[in-house]
N, C-alpha and C positions, 0 to 999 in steps of 0.2 A: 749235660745233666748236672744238675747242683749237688754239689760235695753232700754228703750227709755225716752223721757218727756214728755208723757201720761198727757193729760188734761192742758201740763203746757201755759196760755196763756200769763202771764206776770211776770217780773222779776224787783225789784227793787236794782239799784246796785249805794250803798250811796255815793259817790265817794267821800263828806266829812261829816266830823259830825260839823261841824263847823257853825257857822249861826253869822252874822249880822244885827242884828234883835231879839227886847225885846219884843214879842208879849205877853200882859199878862195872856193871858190862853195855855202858853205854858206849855206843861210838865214837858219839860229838865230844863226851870228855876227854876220850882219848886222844882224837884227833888236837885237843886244843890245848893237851897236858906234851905232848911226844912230836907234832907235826903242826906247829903253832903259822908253818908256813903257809899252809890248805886250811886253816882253822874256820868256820862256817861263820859267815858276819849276822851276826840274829837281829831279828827285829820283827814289829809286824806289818801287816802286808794291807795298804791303803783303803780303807771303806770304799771311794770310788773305784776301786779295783774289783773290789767282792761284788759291786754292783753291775759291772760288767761282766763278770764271770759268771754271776746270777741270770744275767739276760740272755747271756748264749748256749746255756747246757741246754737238752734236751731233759723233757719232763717225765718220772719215773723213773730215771738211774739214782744208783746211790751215791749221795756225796758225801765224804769224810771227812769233818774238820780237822784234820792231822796231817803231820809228815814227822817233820821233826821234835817238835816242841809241843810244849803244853797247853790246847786251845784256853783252857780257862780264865789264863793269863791273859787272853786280849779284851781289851779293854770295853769295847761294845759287841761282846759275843754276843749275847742277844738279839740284840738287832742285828749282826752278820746273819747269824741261823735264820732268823724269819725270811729272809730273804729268796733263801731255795724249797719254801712251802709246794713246790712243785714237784718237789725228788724226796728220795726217802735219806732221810737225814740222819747219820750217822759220827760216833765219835770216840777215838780211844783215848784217854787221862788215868793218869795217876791216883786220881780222885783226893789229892789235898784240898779243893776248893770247892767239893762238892754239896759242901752246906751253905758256905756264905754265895755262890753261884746259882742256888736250889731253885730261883725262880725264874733265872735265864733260862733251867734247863729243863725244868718238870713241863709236860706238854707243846714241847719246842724241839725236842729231837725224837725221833722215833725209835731208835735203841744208843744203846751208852755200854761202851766195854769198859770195862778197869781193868789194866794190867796191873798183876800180882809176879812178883820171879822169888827165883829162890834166894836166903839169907838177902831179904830186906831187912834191915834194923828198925825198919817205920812199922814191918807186917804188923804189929796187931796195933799200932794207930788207925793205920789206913783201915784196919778191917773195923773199927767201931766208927768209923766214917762213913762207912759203905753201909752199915748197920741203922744210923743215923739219919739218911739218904734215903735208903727204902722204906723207914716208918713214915717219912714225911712226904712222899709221892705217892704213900699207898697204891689206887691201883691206876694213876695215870703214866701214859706214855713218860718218858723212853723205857723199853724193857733192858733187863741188863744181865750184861754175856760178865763173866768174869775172866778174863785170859789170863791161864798161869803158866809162865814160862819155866820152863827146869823142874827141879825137885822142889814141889809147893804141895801142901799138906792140900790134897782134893777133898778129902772126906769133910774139912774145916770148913767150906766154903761153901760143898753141897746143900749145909744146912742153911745156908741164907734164903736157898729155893730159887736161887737163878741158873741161867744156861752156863756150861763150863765148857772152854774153849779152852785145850790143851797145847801149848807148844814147845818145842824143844831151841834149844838155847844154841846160838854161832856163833860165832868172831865179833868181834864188837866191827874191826873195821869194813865187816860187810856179810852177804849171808852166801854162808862159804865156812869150812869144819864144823860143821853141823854134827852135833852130837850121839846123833841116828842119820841114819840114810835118807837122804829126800824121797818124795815120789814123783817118777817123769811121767807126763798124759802119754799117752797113746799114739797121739799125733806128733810129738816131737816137738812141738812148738811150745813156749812158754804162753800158759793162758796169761797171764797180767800181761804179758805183752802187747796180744789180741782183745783185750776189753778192759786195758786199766789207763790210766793218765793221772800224772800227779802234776800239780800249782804249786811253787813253794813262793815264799809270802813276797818275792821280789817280783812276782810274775813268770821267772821261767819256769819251763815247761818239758819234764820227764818224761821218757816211757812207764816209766815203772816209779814205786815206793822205796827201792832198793836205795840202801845207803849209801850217796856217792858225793863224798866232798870236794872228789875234783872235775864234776861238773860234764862225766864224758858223757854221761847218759842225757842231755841236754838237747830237746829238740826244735826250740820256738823260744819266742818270750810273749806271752798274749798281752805284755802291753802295746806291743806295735804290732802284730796278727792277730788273726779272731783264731778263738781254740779250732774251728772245722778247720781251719787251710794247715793249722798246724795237725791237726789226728790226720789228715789226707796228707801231710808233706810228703816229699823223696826222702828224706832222711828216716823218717818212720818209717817208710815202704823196704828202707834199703837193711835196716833191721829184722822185720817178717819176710824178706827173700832170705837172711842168710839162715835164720832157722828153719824156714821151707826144707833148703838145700843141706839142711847138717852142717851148717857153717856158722854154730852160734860164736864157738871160741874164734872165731874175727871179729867179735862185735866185740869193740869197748862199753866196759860196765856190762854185759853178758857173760864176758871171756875169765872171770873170779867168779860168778856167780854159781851158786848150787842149787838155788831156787825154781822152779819151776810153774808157779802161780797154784799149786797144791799144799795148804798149809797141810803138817804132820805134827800130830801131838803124840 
């Protein structure tokens, strides 16, 4: 029987690791301020690269131009994003480069989050960007979520007249002291485990989006396998057996984690 991508509903593919932007409960800064020995080599991730990752997803999942860094920053975003016109194209930024970027992005992604957190020094730049952004797209594609992490003025934001996506603020070095209590599914099992997969710009290849700069969550590199043999590997398998069995805290990069693929705002 031919491998298929069973359960897979979305795919994060980093196209840079690069960011523009000192958020203070970042992780990468910390890591590169405190643990400069694991510090995350950034860069972006090769055009003939997106072209083969374009070729092998499956049509109608959602792809995320994100992991770590700020997609706006690469340098032929536009022509990356055209490329998965087959999937519903999706993306989180900062929104500093949301004007001069306006024509890569207006009718080329199908929704656009800005994340907003609490005591940003930028908040009310960014918010007359965002302001800026929606006159000029009027009423085409992408629709836009605004995610506010922490204590962020909601009422300020409601009146822009987009979707508001609430969440609460963790450790920078992973999602783990979570401010409020996570929510666990039902099944025990972490959903991002069961239908998520992340690309970061080198090509290797995550279970999860979960912050992990020492690389345990690592399960393929699709420059030398195709993403199916990687979502079918033993090494993924042997990650969904331990959470089958209640045995997440054996999984490296599960065994910190507090996340359970149910975002809580």
């Amino acid at each position: 029987m031919d491998k298929i991508f069973n359960s897979l509903t979305t795919v994060n593919v980093e196209l840079t690791s690069l960011c523009n932007k000192k958020c203070w409960m970042c992780g990468r800064r910390k890591i590169d301020e405190e643990y400069p020995e694991i510090s995350l080599k950034y860069g972006h991730m090769d055009f003939n690269l997106i072209k083969k990752i374009s070729s092998e997803l499956p049509d109608d999942i959602v792809v995320q131009f994100h992991n770590n860094g700020e997609p706006l920053l690469y340098p032929r975003f536009g022509e990356a994003v055209s490329l998965f016109s087959r999937q519903i194209r999706c993306m989180n930024t900062n929104g500093k480069l949301l004007i001069e970027k306006a024509d890569e992005i207006i009718g080329n992604l199908d929704t656009l989050t800005i994340s907003t957190f609490e005591n940003d020094e930028e908040a009310d730049i960014q918010y007359t960007l965002i302001e800026q952004f929606l006159q000029k797209k009027g009423k085409n594609l992408p629709s836009i979520i605004i995610r506010c992490l922490g204590n962020v003025d909601i009422d300020r934001y409601k009146k822009l007249g987009c979707i508001i996506a609430k969440r609460i603020l963790h450790s920078p070095l992973g999602s783990f002291k979570y401010k409020k209590e996570t929510t666990v599914p039902e099944i025990g099992i972490c959903l991002d485990l069961l239908n998520h997969m992340a690309i970061r710009h080198d090509g290797k290849v995550s279970i999860c989006v979960r912050f992990d700069p020492k690389e345990v969550g690592i399960i393929g590199d699709c420059q030398k396998e195709s993403l199916v043999d990687i979502w079918n590997s033993i090494r993924r398998k042997e990650y969904i057996t331990a959470h089958i069995q209640g045995n997440r805290k054996d999984m490296p990069l599960c065994n910190t984690c507090e996340f359970w693929g149910i975002p809580r705002g």
